[in-house]
C-alpha positions as CSV (number, residue, x, y, z in Angstrom):
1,X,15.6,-270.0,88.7
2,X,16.2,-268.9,84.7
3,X,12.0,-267.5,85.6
4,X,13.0,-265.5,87.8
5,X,16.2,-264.3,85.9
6,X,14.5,-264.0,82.9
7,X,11.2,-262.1,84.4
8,X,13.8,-259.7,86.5
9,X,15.3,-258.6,83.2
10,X,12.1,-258.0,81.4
11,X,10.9,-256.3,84.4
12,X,13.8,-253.8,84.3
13,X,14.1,-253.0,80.4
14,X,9.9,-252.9,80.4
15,X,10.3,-250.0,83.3
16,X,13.6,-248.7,81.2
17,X,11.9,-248.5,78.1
18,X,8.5,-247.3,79.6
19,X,10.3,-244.6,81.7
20,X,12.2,-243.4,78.8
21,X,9.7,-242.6,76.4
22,X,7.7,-240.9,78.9
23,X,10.2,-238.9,80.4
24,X,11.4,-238.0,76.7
25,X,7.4,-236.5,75.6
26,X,7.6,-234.9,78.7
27,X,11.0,-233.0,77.6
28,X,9.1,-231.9,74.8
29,X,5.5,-231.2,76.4
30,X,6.4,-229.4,79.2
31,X,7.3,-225.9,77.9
32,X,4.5,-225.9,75.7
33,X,2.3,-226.7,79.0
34,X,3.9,-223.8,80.8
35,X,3.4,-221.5,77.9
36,X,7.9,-221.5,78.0
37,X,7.8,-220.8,81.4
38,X,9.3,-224.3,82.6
39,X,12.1,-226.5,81.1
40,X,12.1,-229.7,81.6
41,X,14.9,-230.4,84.9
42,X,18.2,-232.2,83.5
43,X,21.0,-234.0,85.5
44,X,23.9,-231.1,84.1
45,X,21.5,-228.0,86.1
46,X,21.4,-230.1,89.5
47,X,17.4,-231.1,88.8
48,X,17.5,-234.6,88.6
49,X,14.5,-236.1,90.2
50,X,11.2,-235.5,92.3
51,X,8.1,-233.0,92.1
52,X,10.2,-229.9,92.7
53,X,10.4,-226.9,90.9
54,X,13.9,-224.8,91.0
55,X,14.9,-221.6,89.8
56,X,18.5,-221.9,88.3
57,X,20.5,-219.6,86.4
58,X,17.1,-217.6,86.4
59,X,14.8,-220.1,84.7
60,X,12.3,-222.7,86.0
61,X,13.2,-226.0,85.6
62,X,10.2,-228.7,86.8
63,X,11.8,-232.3,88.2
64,X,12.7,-235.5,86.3
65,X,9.4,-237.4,88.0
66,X,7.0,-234.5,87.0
67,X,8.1,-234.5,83.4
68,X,7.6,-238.6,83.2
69,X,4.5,-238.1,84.9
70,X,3.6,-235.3,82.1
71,X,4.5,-237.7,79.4
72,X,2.7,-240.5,80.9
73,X,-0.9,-238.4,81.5
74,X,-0.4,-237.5,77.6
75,X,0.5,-241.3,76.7
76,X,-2.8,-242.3,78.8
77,X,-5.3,-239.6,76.8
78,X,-3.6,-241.0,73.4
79,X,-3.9,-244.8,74.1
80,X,-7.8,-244.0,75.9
81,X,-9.0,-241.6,72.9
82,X,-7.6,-244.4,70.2
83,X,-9.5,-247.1,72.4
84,X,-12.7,-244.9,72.6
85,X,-12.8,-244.4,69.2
């Protein structure tokens, strides 16, 4: 039983912590892959998750899931050029 505790907790503050970073170089990577076109989709302007892309307040703001995804593609070309070279 404490395995299953202990590998639920591990589980959750892995995805937490993976999630988190990703989601965070998204924040930062997305309006420089949109040129400043997009800003990354935050919980105060109604964006909070999926694929979508909304136009609020006259700006583009791109979904929670597409900026983790963002940050997770760059993450994946970081860790694959280090292990290349």
């Amino acid at each position: 039983m404490d395995d299953i505790i202990g590998f639920i907790f591990i589980s959750i503050f892995m995805k937490l912590i993976f999630w988190g970073i990703c989601y965070a170089t998204g924040c930062l990577l997305t309006p420089l892959i949109s040129l400043g076109k997009w800003q990354a989709g935050d919980s105060e302007k109604g964006n909070r998750s999926g694929f979508t892309l909304k136009k609020i307040d006259g700006e583009l703001y791109l979904g929670s899931c597409s900026v983790a995804l963002i940050g997770m593609l760059f993450w994946a070309v970081v860790i694959t050029a280090l292990l290349i070279t």
